[in-house]
C-alpha positions as a Markdown table, in Angstrom:
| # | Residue | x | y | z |
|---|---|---|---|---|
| 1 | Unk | 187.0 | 15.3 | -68.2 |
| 2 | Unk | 190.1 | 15.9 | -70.0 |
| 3 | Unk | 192.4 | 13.5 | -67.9 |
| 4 | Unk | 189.7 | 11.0 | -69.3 |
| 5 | Unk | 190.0 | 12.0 | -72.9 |
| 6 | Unk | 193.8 | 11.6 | -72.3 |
| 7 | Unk | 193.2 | 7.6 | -70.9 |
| 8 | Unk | 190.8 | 7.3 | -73.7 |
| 9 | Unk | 193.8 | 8.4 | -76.3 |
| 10 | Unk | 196.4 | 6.5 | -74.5 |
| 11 | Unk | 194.2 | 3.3 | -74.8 |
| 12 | Unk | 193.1 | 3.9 | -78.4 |
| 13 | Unk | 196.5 | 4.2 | -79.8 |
| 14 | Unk | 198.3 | 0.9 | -79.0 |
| 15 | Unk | 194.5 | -0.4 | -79.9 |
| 16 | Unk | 194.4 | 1.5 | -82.9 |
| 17 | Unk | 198.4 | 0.1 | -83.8 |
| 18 | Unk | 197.3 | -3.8 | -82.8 |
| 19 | Unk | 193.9 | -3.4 | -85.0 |
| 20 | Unk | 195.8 | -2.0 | -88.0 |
| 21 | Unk | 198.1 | -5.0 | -88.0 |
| 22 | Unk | 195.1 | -6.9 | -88.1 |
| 23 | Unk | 193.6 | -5.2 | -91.1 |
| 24 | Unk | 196.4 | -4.5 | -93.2 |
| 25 | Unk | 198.0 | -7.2 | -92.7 |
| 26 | Unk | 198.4 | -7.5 | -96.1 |
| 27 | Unk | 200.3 | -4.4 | -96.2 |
| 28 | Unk | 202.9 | -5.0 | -93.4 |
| 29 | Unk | 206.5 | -5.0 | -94.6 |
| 30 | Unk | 207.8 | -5.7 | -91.2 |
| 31 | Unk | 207.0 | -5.8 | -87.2 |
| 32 | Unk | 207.9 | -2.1 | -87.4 |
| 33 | Unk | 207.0 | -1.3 | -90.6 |
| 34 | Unk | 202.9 | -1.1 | -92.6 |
| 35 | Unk | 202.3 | 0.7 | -95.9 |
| 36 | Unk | 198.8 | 2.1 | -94.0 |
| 37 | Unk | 199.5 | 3.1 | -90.0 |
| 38 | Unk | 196.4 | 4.4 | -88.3 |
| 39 | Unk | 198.1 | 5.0 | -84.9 |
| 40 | Unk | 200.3 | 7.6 | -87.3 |
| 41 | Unk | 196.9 | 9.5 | -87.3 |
| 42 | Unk | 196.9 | 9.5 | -83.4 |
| 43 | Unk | 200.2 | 10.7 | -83.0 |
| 44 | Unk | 199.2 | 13.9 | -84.3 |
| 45 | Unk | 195.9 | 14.3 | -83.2 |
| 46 | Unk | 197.5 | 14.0 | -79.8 |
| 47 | Unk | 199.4 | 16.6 | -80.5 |
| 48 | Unk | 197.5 | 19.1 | -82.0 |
| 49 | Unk | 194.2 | 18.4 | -79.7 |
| 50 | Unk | 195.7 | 17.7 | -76.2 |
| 51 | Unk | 198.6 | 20.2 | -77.0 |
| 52 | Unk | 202.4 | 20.1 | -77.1 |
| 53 | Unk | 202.9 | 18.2 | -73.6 |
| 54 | Unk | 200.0 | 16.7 | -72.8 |
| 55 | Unk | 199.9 | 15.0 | -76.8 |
| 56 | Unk | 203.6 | 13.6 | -76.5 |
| 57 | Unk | 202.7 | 12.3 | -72.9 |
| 58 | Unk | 199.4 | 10.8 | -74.1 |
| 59 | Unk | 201.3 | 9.0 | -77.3 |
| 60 | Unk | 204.3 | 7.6 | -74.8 |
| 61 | Unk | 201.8 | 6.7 | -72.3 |
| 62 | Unk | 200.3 | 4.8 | -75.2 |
| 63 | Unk | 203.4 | 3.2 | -76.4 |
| 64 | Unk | 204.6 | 2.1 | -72.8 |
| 65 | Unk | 201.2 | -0.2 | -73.2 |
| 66 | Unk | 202.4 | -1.6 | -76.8 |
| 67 | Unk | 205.7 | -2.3 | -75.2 |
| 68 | Unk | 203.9 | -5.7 | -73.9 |
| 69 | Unk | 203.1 | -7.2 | -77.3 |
| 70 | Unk | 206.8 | -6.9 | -78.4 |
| 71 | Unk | 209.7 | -9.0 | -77.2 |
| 72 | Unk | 212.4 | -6.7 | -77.7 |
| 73 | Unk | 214.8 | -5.1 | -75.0 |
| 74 | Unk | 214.0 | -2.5 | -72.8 |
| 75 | Unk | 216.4 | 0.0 | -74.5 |
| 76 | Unk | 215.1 | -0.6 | -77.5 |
| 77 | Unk | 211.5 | 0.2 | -76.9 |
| 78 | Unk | 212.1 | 2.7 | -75.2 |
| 79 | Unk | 214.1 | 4.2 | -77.7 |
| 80 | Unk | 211.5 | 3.5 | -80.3 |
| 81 | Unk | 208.9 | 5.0 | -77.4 |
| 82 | Unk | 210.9 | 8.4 | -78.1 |
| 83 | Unk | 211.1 | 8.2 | -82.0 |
| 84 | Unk | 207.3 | 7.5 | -82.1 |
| 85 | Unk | 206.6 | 10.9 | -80.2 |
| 86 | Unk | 209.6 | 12.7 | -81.5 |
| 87 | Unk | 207.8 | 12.9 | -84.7 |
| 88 | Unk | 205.1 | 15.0 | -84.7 |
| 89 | Unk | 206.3 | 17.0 | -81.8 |
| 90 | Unk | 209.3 | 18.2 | -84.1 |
| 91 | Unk | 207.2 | 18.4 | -87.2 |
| 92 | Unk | 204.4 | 20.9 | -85.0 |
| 93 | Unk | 207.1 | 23.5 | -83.9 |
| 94 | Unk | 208.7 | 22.9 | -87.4 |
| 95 | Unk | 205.9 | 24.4 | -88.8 |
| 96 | Unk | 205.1 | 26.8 | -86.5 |
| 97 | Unk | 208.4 | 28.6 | -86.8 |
| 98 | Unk | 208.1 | 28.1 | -90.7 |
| 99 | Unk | 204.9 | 30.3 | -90.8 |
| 100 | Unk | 205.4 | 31.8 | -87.3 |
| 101 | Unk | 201.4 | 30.5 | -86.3 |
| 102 | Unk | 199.9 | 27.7 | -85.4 |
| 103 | Unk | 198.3 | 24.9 | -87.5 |
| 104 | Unk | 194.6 | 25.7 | -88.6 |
| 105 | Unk | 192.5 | 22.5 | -87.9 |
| 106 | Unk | 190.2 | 23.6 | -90.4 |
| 107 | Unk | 192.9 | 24.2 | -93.3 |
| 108 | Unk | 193.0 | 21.5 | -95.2 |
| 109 | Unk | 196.8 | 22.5 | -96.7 |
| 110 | Unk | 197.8 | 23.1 | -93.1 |
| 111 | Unk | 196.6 | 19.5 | -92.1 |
| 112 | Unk | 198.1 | 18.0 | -95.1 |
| 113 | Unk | 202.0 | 20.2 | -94.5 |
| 114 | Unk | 201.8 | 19.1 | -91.5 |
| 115 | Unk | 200.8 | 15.3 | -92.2 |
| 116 | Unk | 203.7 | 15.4 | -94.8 |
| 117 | Unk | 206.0 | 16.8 | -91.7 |
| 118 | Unk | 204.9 | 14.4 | -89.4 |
| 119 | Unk | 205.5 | 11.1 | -91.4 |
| 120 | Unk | 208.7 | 12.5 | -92.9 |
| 121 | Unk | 210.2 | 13.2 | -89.3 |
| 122 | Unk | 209.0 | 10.1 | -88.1 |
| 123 | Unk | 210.5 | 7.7 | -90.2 |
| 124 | Unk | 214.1 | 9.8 | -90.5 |
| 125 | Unk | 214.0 | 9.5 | -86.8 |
| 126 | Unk | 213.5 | 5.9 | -86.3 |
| 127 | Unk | 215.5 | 5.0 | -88.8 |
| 128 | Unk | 218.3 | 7.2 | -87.5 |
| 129 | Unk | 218.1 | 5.8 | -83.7 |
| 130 | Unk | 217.9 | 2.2 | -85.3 |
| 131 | Unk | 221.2 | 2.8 | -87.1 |
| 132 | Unk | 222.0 | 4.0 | -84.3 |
| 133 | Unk | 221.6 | 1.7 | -82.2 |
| 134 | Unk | 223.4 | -0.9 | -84.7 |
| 135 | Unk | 220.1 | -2.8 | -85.4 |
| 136 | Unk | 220.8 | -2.1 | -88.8 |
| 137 | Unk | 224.7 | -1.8 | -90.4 |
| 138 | Unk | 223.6 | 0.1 | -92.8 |
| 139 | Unk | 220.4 | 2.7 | -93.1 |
| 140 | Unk | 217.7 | 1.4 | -95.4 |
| 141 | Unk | 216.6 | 3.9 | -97.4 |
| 142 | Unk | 213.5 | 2.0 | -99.1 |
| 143 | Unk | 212.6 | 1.4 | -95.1 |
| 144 | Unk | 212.8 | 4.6 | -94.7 |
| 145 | Unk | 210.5 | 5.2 | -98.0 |
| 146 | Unk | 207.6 | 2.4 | -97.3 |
| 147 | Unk | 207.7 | 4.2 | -93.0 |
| 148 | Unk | 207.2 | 7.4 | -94.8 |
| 149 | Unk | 204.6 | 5.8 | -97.0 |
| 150 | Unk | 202.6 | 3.9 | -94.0 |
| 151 | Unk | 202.5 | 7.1 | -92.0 |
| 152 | Unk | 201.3 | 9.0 | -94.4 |
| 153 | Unk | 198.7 | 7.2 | -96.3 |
| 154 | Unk | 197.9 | 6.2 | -92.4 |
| 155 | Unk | 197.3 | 9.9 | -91.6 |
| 156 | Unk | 195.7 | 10.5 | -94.3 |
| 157 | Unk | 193.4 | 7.5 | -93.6 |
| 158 | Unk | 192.6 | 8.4 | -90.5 |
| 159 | Unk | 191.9 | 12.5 | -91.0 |
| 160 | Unk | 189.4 | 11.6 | -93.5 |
| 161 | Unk | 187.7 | 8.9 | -91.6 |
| 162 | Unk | 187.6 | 11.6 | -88.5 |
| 163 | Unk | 186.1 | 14.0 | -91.6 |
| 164 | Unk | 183.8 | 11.5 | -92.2 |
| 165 | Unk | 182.3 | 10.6 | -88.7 |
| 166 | Unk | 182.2 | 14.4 | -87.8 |
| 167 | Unk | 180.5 | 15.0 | -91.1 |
| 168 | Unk | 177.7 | 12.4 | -90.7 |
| 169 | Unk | 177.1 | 13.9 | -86.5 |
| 170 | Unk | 176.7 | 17.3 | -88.2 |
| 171 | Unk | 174.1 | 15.6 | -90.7 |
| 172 | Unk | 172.4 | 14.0 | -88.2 |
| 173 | Unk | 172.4 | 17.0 | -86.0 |
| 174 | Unk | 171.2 | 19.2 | -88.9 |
| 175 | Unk | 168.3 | 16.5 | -89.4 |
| 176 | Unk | 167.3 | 16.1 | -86.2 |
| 177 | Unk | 166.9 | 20.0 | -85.8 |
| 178 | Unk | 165.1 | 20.7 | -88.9 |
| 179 | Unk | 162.5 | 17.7 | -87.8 |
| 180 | Unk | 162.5 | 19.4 | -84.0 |
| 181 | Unk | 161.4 | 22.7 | -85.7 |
| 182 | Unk | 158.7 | 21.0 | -87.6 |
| 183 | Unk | 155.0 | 22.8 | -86.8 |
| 184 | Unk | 152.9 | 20.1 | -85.8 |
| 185 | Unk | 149.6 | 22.4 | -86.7 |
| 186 | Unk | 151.1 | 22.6 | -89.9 |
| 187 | Unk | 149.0 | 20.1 | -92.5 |
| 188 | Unk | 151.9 | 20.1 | -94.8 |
| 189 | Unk | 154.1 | 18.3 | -92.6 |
């Protein structure tokens, strides 16, 4: 079962990246670049569900597949492969020694550090190997910024969506068992 969660989440996240460049489209600064990035959500949901290893394998797996849909040089995607899952990895053991424990899933402030981590580390990093790398002469700071900007608001995005849907399964749940317990020789009901 799990090796088919980890397919699922490799699938989902180059899905997740083409179908936000679909719908905010209106928000894209540049091939590399959105102001809202949903797979930004994945990255760390990899990581903190599937674990250290198995999340940065699942979120290069998933990269290797976006690799396709751009025309740029091996090198270079891979090197942007590594940024992508440098990311979160860094910001999650960041943390951890910061406050020597794990995150809390169900603390919102731990959630949100770690969100702010995550999409600060991210964009420093890509931007970093893409001086680097001399695809830029100089850093771009405001890139940097709006990267920052797209993984977070991204993140963001997508924890409260995830909120939402697991929300409305514990509703539905709830009504579905208050309905089950239901006495049918009761004539109130």
């Amino acid at each position: 079962m799990y090796i088919l969660l980890i397919a699922g989440l490799v699938v989902l996240f180059p899905a997740t990246h083409l179908f936000n460049g679909w719908l905010f489209d209106f928000a894209t600064i540049n091939s590399h670049i959105s102001l809202i990035y949903l797979s930004a959500f994945l990255r760390m949901v990899n990581v903190l569900v599937l674990g250290p290893l198995w999340g940065t394998v699942t979120t290069f797996l998933g990269s290797l597949l976006l690799m396709a849909y751009f025309d740029e040089p091996f090198g270079y995607s891979m090197l942007n492969n590594a940024s992508t899952c440098a990311g979160p990895l860094i910001a999650l053991y960041v943390y951890q020694f910061q406050l020597n424990r794990p995150v809390k899933l169900n603390s919102l402030t731990d959630v949100s550090v770690l969100t702010l981590y995550c999409s600060l580390g991210n964009s420093l990093i890509h931007h970093m190997v893409w001086y680097l790398q001399n695809t830029s002469s100089e850093l771009r700071y405001s890139e940097a910024l709006w990267m920052f900007v797209g993984d977070l608001l991204g993140t963001l995005l997508g924890a409260y969506l995830m909120k939402g849907v697991l929300d409305l399964m514990e509703f539905r749940q709830s009504r579905l068992a208050a309905s089950s317990n239901k006495d049918p020789q009761d004539p109130k009901h």
